[in-house]
Structure formats: structure tokens, C-alpha cells
TORMI-187557 format. One record per residue (C-alpha): x, y, z; residue in three letters. Coordinates in nm, 4 decimals, always signed. Each point is the difference from the previous one (the first is absolute). Layout:
<recs>
REC;x;y;z;aa
REC;X;Y;Z;ALA;
...
</recs>
This chain:
<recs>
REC;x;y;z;aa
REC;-8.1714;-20.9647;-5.9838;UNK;
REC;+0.2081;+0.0869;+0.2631;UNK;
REC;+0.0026;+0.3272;+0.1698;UNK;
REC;+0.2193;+0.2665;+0.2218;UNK;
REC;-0.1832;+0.2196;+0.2069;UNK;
REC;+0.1972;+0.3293;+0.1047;UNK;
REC;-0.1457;+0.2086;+0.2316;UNK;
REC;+0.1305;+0.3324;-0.0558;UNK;
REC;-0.0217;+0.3632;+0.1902;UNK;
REC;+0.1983;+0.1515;-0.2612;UNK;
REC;+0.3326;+0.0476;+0.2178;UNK;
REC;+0.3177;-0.1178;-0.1299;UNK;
REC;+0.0241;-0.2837;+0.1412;UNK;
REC;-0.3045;-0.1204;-0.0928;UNK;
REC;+0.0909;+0.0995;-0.3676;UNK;
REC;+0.3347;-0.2060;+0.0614;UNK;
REC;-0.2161;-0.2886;+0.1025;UNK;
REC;-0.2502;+0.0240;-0.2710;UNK;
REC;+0.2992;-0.0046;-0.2650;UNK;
REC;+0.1638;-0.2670;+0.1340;UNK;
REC;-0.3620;-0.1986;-0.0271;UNK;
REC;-0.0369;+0.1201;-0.3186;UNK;
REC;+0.3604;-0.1102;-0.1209;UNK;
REC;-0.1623;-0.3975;+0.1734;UNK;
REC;-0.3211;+0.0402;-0.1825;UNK;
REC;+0.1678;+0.0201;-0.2983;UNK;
REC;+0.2326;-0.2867;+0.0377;UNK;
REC;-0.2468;-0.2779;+0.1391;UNK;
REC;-0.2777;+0.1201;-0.2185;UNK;
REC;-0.2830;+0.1519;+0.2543;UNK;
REC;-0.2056;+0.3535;+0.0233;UNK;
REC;+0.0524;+0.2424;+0.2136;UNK;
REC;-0.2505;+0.1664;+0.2187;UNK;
REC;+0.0640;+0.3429;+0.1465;UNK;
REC;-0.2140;+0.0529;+0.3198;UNK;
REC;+0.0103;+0.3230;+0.2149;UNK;
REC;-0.2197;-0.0098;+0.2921;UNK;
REC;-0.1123;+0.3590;+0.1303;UNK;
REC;-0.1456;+0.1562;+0.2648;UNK;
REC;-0.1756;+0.3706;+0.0826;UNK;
REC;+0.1761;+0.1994;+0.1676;UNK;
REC;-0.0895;+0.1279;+0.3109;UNK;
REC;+0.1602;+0.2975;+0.1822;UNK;
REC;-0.0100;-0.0412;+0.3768;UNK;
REC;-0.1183;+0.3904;+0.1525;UNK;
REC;-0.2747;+0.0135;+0.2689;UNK;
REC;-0.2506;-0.0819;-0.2868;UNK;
REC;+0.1551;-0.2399;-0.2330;UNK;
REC;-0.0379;+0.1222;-0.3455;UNK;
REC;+0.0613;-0.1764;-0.3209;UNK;
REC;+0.3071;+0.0910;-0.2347;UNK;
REC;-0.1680;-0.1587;-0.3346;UNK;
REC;-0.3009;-0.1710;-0.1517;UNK;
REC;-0.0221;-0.3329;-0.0512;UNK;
REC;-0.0591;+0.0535;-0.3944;UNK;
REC;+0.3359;+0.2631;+0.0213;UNK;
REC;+0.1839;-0.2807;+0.1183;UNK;
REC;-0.1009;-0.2805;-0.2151;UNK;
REC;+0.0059;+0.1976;-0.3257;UNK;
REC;+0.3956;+0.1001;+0.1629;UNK;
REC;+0.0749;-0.3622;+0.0334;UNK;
REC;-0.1264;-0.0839;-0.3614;UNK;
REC;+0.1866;+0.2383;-0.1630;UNK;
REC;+0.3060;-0.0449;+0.1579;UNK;
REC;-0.0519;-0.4015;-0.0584;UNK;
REC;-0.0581;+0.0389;-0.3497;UNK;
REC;+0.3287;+0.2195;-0.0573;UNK;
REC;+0.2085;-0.2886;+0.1456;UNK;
REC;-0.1963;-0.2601;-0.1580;UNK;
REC;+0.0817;+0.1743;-0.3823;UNK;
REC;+0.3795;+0.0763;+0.1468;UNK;
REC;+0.0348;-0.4179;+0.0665;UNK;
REC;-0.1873;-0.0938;-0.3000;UNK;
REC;+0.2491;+0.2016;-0.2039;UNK;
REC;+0.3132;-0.1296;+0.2264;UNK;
REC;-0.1282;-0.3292;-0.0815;UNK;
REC;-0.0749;+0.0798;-0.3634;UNK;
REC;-0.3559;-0.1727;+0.0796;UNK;
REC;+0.1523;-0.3761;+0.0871;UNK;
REC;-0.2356;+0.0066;+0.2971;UNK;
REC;-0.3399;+0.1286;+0.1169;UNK;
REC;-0.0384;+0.2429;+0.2363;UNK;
REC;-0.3174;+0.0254;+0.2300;UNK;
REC;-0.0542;+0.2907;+0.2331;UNK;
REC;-0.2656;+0.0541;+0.3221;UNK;
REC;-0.0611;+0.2995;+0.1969;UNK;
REC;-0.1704;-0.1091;+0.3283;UNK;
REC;-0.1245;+0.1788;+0.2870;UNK;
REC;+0.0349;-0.2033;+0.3555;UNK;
REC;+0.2240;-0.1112;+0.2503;UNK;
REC;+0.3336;-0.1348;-0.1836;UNK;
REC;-0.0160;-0.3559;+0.1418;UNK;
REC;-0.3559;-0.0714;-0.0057;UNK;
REC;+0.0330;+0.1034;-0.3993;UNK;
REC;+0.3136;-0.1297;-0.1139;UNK;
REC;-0.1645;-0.3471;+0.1549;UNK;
REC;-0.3196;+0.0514;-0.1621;UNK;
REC;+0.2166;+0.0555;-0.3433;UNK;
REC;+0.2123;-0.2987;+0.0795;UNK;
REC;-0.2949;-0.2121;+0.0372;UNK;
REC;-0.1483;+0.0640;-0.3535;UNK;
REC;+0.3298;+0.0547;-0.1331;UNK;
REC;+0.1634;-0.3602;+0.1479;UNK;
REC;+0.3755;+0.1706;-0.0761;UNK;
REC;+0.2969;-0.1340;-0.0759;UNK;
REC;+0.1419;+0.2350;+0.1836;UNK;
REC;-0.0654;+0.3218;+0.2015;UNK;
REC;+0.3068;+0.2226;-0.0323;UNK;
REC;+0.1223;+0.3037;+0.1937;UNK;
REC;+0.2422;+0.2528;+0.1066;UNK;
REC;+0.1927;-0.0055;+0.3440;UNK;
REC;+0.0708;+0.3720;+0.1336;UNK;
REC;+0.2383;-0.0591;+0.2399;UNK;
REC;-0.0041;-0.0500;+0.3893;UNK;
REC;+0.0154;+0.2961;+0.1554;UNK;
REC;-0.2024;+0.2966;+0.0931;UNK;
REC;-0.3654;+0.0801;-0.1720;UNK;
REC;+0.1042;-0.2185;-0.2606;UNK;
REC;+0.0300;-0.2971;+0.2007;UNK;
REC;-0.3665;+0.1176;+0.1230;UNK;
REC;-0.1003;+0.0232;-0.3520;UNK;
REC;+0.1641;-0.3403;-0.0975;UNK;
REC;-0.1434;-0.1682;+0.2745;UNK;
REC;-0.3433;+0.0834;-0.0595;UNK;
REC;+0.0051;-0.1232;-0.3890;UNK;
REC;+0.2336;-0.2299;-0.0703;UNK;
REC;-0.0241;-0.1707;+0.3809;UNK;
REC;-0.3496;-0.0477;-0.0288;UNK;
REC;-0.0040;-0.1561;-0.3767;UNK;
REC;+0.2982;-0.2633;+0.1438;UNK;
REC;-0.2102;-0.0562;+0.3425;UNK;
REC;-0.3520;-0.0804;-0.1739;UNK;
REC;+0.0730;-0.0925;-0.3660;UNK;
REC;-0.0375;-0.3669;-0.0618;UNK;
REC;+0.1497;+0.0869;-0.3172;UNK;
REC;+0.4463;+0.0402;-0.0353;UNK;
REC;+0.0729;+0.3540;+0.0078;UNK;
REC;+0.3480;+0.1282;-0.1504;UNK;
REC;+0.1897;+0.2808;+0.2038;UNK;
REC;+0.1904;+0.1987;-0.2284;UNK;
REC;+0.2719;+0.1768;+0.1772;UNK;
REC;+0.0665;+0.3908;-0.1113;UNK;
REC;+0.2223;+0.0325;-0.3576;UNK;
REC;-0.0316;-0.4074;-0.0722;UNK;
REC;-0.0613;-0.0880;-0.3594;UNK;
REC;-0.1651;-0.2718;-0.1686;UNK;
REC;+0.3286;-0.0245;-0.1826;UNK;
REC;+0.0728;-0.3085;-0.1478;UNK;
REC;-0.2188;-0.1860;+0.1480;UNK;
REC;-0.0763;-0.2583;+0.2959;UNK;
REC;+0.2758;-0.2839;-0.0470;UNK;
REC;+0.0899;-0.1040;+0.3649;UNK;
REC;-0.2655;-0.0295;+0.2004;UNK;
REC;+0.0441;-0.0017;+0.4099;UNK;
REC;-0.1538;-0.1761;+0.2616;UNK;
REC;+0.0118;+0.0315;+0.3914;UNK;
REC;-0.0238;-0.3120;+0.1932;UNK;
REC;+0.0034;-0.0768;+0.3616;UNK;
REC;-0.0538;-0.3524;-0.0753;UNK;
REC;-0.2651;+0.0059;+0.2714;UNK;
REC;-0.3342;-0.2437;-0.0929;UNK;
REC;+0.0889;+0.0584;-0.3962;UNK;
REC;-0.2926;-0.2296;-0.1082;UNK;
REC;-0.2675;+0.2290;+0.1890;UNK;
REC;+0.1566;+0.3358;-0.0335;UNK;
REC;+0.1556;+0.0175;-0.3671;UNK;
REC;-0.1970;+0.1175;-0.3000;UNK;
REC;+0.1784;-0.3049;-0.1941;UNK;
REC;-0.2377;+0.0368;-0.3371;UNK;
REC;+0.0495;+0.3706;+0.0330;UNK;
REC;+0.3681;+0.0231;-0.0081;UNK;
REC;-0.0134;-0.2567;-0.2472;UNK;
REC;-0.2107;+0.1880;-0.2173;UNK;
REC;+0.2221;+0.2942;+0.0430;UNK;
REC;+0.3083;-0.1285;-0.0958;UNK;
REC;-0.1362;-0.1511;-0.3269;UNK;
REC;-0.1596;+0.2618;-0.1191;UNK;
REC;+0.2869;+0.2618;+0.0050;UNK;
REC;+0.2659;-0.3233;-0.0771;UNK;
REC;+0.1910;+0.0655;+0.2973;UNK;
REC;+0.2411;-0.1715;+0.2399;UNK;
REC;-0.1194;-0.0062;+0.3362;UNK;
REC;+0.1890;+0.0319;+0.2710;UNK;
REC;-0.1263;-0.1140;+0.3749;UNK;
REC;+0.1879;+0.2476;+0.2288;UNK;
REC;-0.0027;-0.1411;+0.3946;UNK;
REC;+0.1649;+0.2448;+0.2994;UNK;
REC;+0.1514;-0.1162;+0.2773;UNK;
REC;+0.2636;+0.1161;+0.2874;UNK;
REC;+0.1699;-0.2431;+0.1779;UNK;
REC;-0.2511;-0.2542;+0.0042;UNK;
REC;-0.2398;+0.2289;+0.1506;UNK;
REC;-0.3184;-0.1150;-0.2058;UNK;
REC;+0.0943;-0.3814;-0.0192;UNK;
REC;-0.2373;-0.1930;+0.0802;UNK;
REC;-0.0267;-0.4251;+0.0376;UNK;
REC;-0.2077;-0.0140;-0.2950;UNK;
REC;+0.1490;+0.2783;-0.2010;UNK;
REC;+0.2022;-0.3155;-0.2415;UNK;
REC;-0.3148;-0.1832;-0.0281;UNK;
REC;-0.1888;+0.3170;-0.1055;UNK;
REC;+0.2947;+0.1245;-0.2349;UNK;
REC;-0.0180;-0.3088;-0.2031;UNK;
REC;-0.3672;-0.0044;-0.0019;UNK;
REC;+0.0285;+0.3455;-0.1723;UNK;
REC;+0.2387;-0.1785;-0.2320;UNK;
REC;-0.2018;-0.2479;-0.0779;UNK;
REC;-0.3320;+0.2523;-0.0566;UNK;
REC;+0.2482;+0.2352;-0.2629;UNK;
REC;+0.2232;-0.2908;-0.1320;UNK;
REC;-0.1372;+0.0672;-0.3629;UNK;
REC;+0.0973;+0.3743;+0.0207;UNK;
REC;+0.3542;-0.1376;+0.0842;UNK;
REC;+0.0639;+0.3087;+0.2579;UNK;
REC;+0.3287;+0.1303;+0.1549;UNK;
REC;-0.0025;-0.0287;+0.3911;UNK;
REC;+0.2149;+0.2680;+0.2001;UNK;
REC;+0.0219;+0.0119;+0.3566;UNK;
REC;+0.1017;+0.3452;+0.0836;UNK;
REC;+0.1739;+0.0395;+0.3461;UNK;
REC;-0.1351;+0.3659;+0.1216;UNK;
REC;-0.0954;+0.1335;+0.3640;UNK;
REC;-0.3177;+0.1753;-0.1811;UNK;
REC;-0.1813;-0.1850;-0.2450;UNK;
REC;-0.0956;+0.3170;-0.1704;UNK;
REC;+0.3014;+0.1103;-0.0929;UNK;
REC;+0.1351;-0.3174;-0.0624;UNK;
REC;-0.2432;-0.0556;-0.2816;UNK;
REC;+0.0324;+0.3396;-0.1324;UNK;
REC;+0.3401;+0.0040;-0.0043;UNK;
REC;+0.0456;-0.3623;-0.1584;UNK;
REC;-0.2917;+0.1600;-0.2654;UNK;
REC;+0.1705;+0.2768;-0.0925;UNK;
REC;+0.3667;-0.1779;-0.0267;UNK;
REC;-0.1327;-0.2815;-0.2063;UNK;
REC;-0.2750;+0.1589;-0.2524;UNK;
REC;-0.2906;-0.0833;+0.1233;UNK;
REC;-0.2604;+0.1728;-0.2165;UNK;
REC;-0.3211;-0.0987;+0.2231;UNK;
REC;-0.0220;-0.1230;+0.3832;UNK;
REC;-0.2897;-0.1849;+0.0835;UNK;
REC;-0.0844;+0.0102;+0.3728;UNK;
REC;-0.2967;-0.1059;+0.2154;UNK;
REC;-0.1165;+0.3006;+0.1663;UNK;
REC;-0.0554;-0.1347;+0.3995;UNK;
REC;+0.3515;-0.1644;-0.0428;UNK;
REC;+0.3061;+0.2253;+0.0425;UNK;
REC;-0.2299;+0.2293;+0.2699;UNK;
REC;-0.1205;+0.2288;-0.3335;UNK;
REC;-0.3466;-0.0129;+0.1692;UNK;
REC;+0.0647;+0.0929;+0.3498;UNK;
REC;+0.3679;+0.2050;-0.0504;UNK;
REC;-0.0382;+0.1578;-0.3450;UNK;
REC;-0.0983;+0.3690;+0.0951;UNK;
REC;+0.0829;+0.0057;+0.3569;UNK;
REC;+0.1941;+0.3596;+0.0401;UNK;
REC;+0.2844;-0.2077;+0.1786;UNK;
REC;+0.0425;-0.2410;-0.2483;UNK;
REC;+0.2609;+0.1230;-0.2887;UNK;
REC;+0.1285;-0.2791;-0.1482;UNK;
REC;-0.3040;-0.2007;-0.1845;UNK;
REC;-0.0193;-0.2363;-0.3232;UNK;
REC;-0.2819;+0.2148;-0.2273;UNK;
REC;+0.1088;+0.3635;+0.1339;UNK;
REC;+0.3718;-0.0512;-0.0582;UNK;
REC;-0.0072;-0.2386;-0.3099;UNK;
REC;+0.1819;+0.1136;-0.2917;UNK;
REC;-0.1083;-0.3492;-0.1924;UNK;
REC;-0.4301;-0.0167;-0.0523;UNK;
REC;-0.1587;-0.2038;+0.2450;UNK;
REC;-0.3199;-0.2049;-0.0473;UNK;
REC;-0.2024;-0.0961;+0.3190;UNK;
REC;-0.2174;-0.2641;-0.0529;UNK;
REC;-0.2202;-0.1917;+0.2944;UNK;
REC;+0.0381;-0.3216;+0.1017;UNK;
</recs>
């Protein structure tokens, strides 16, 4: 059976995410798994003393898991299963350990903006999972709902070696499981990112998705950000799927000069999946 891991610190946002994965569970038929990944703190004076137990903590997390998971099983009216885990550990060395037992669908989380300590605090969660994952993890931006569903499905292209760098079976497998229209979004500004090749490679992408019958659009924008977000938001798109080291998310995403990104100002979910 397929399942949805949400790691959750209890904030908003992550409840916003963790509804919205709910609201998926339900509609492709998977389990949910509610992870919160803890840590003892540790408060820095000349002598660094600890603020709680270990066992203080955990039974914390349990309890607090346990309420959400009987809230969501009631939302749901029990139409799927809901797993919780309380661990203790560094967040990305245990939300990978999870992942590899688990084998996810999906790992899905909350964005918390780009400025300030929560940039800090996004960066160090939901950075990390998108960085080292090997498995697609969905950004859900602040207030988004599941609503009725996913039925156009985005993807951004740079038509640049499509063969070696696109998850073809991936996006494929997307699309037909949530019985949406994809769409192949491609950014340009005045010819900027042509290259020789870029036909040849554009019909080779054709060729690889013919039996998904997608919609091309080449978007003329000076920042391929915003073009795609804006083009997103216009025209519906319900989920973006990007590849991380493309579109600079790696190297630009939470650099303090750098305001105008794809997952940080998204107001459509976006999936990053590696090539």
C-alpha cells in the first residue's frame, strides 16, 4: 500500500501540510504516517544544562501524535490509516532512516516562508529532506488545500539532455495515478537559453511523454521563477514538479539575497523529484 509520510512539529503550517496529505491519502488510497523528529534541549550558559529528559520528551511527542492522529481519523471518518513515530535524532539522518523502511510515495511538508528565523527554520527541514531524499517530496505552500484534487499537473523543462536528466517513468506514474493533464512548462527570454540542440531535445521529450499526450508552453519571462509561478498560478496548476539542481533551488534557495524563488514563493504545491 502506498504511503504519505508527514513530518510534523506541530506548527501550523505543518498542520496545513499534513491536511492537505491527508485530503491525497484519501483520494489515491494510501496511509499516512505522522513522524516528528525531536531533539533535547540544551540551554547554552557557561555549563550547558539540559531543559528536559529524553523520556519527558518522547512521552510529549506521543501524546501530542496520538491527539492528531484520532482528530484525522475522525476528519477522515476512518477511510485511511494513520501511523505515528516519535523519534529522537538529527531530523535528516531520521526522516532518511524512516524513508528507507517506509519506501514513500511521498514525503510531504510545510513551507514557512523566506524570510527571517523562519527561513532559518525552513531551511534546515524542508532544505535538507529536498537536498538528500531520493524519494519526491511535496512543498505545501502556507493556507493551500488539498481541495479538489490534483488535475493539472506541471512540469519545468529546460529541454537540456531530457533522456539523462528527466524522471520519465516518474512523471508518468504521477500523472496516471491522480488522472491528470500534464502540462510541460519551458522559460525563456529572448532566446536567452536556446541552445543548437534544444529542437532535437524538445521532440525527444515528445517522443518519451507522447502517450500522456501533454500540453507544451513556452513561457517568455526574464526569470524563470517567476515565469513558472506566474503561468502556475494563472492557469491552475494544482502540482509543479521540478528537479531540484535545475532552476538554482540547490545553490539560490535560502540565500538572504535571493527573494524571488520557485518553493518559497509558490502559491501552487511543488514536488521535487531527482533526476
Amino acid at each position: 500500500m502506498k504511503t504519505i509520510i508527514v513530518p510534523t512539529d506541530f506548527s501550523p503550517i505543518a498542520t496545513n501540510a499534513m491536511n492537505f496529505a491527508a485530503d491525497m491519502a484519501v483520494n489515491i488510497n494510501a496511509s499516512l504516517m505522522l513522524l516528528h523528529i525531536y531533539q533535547i534541549p540544551v540551554s547554552m550558559t557557561d555549563v550547558p544544562v539540559v531543559m528536559a529528559s529524553a523520556d519527558e520528551l518522547r512521552k510529549s511527542s506521543e501524546t501530542k501524535l496520538q491527539e492528531i492522529k484520532n482528530s484525522l481519523t475522525h476528519i477522515t471518518s476512518g477511510k485511511i490509516k494513520v501511523y505515528t513515530e516519535a523519534r529522537l535524532g538529527d531530523v535528516s539522518d531520521e526522516l532518511e532512516d524512516v524513508c528507507k523502511h517506509i519506501q514513500p510515495f511521498a514525503v510531504i511538508m510545510g513551507t514557512r516562508g523566506a524570510s527571517g528565523i523562519e527561513r532559518v527554520l525552513f531551511g534546515s527541514t524542508t532544505l535538507t529532506a529536498i537536498r538528500h531524499l531520493k524519494w519526491p517530496v511535496i512543498v505545501v505552500p502556507p493556507g493551500k488545500e488539498y481541495g479538489t484534487g490534483i488535475k493539472k499537473i506541471g512540469f519545468a523543462c529546460d529541454f537540456d539532455k531530457v533522456v539523462e536528466s528527466t524522471p520519465i517513468q516518474f512523471i508518468k506514474n504521477m500523472v496516471k495515478e491522480f488522472g491528470a493533464e500534464l502540462h510541460v512548462l519551458n522559460v525563456d527570454y529572448k532566446g536567452k537559453h536556446f541552445k543548437p540542440e534544444t529542437p532535437e531535445e524538445s521532440m525527444l521529450l515528445n517522443e518519451l511523454l507522447a502517450d500522456l499526450n501533454p500540453n507544451y508552453h513556452f513561457i517568455e519571462h526574464a526569470d524563470i521563477e517567476d515565469g513558472i509561478n506566474e503561468f502556475a498560478e494563472k492557469n491552475n496548476i494544482d502540482l509543479l514538479i521540478t528537479i531540484p539542481k535545475k532552476h538554482k533551488l540547490l545553490d539560490s534557495l535560502f540565500k538572504q539575497s535571493s527573494t524571488k524563488q520557485l518553493v518559497t514563493r509558490s502559491h501552487v504545491p511543488v514536488m521535487c523529484v531527482h533526476e
